[in-house]
N, C-alpha and C positions, 0 to 999 in steps of 0.2 A: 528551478530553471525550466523545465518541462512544462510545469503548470501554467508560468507563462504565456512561453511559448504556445502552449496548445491551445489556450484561452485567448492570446491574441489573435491568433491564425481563425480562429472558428469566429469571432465577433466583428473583424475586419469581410469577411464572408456575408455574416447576418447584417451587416451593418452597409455592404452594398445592394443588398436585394433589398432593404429598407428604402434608403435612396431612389432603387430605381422604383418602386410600388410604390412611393410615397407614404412610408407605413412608419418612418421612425417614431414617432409618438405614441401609436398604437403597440408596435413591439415593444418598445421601453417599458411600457406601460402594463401589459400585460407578461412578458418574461418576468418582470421584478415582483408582481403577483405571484406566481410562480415558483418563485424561489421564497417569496413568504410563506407559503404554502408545505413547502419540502423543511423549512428550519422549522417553523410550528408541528408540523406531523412529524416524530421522530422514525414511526412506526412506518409509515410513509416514505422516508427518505431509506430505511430498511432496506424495504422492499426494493426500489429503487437502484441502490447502490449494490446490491448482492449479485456475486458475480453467477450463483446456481441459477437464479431468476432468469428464464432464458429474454432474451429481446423482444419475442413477440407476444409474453407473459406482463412485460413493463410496458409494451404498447399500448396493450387490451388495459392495463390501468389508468394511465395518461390519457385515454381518449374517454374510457368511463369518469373521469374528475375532469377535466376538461373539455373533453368535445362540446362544441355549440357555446362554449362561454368564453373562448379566446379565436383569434384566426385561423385560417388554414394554414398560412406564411407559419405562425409558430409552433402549429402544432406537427407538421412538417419537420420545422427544425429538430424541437424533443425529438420527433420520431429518428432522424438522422443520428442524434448526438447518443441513440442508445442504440441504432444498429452501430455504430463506432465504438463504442464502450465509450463513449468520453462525457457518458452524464455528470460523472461525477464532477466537472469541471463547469455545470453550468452555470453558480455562482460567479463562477470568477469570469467567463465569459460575458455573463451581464454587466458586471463590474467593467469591462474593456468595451463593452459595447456602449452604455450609460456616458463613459467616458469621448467618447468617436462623436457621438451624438450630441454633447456639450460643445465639444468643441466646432462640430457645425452649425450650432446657432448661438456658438461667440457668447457661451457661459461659462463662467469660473467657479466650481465651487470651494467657498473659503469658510472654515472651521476657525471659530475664535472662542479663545477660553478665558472669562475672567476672574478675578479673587472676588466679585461681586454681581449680583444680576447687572448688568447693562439696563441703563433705560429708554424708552424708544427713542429719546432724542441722538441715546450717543450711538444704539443703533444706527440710526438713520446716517449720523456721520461717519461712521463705519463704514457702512456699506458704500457712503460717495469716494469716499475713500480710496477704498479698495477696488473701486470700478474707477476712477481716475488712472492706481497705479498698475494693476492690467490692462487697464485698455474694452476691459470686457464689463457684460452686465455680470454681476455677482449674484450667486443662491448665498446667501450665507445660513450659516449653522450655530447656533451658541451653545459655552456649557460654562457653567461655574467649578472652581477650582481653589477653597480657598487658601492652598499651600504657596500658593502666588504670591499671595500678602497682598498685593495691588498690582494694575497697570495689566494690559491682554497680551495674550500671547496669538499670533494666526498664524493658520497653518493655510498656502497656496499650492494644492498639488504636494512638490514635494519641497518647498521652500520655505523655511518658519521664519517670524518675525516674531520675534524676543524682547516685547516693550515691557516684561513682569518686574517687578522689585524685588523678586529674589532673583533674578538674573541679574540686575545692576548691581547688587551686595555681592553676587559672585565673582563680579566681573571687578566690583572694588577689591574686594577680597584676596585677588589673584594681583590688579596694581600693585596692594600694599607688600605679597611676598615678595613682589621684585624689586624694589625700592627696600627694605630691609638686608 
């Protein structure tokens, strides 16, 4: 619940200095850099996360790996979210920030998993698809799954659509106990 919470509060923050500098693309862009950067270095994220490490020891890091290769806007922020101790949350603040920022230029993104590669054509139907029944332009995402047996499964935010054939066998399956 905290994590949340403290991840939304600090992204709804970053996400209107963005706004006003005109920088959302740049920040998205380079915080999620960023956090590549922290899940790749383990040794890195260490150092980072260790509460001995004083703050102005993780600064002088952050500005030696970053300075001159990202903005002032974010290296500012890092610098803020580690005089807070709240580094450890920067993932998920990207995550609520990434998220703010879709939804201000009216993108969805939609996760679909099939029992087979899709091919660009059913891609292509997909994707009109799913931007007809949002309303929005869609990123989509694909993965194969072949426990599925056939048919996709999407995932919107937090809403699934359940077209697989082992969902329709389960969903018979369940008719059938009740009818018996």
């Amino acid at each position: 619940m905290l994590k949340g919470a403290v991840a939304g509060r600090y992204a709804e923050a970053l996400y209107e200095i963005a706004v006003e500098n005109k920088l959302i693309d740049q920040l998205e862009e380079e915080l999620q850099a960023v956090v590549r950067v922290f899940e790749e270095t383990t040794q890195l994220k260490k150092i980072l996360f260790h509460p001995r490490i004083t703050a102005a020891q993780k600064k002088e890091v952050l500005a030696g790996l970053f300075g001159g290769r990202i903005s002032e806007v974010a290296i500012n922020f890092l610098n803020m979210l580690v005089d807070r101790q709240r580094e450890i949350y920067l993932a998920d603040i990207i995550d609520y920030f990434t998220d703010m920022a879709n939804k201000g230029r009216n993108i969805s993104d939609v996760k679909a998993t099939s029992a087979v590669e899709l091919s660009g054509e059913e891609k292509k139907k997909l994707a009109a698809a799913m931007a007809k029944c949002t309303g929005k332009q869609v990123r989509l995402s694909y993965d194969v799954d072949p426990k599925l047996l056939g048919g996709v499964v999407v995932r919107v935010g937090d809403k699934v659509i359940d077209g697989s054939v082992i969902a329709r066998l389960q969903t018979l399956r369940e008719h059938l106990r009740q009818i018996s």
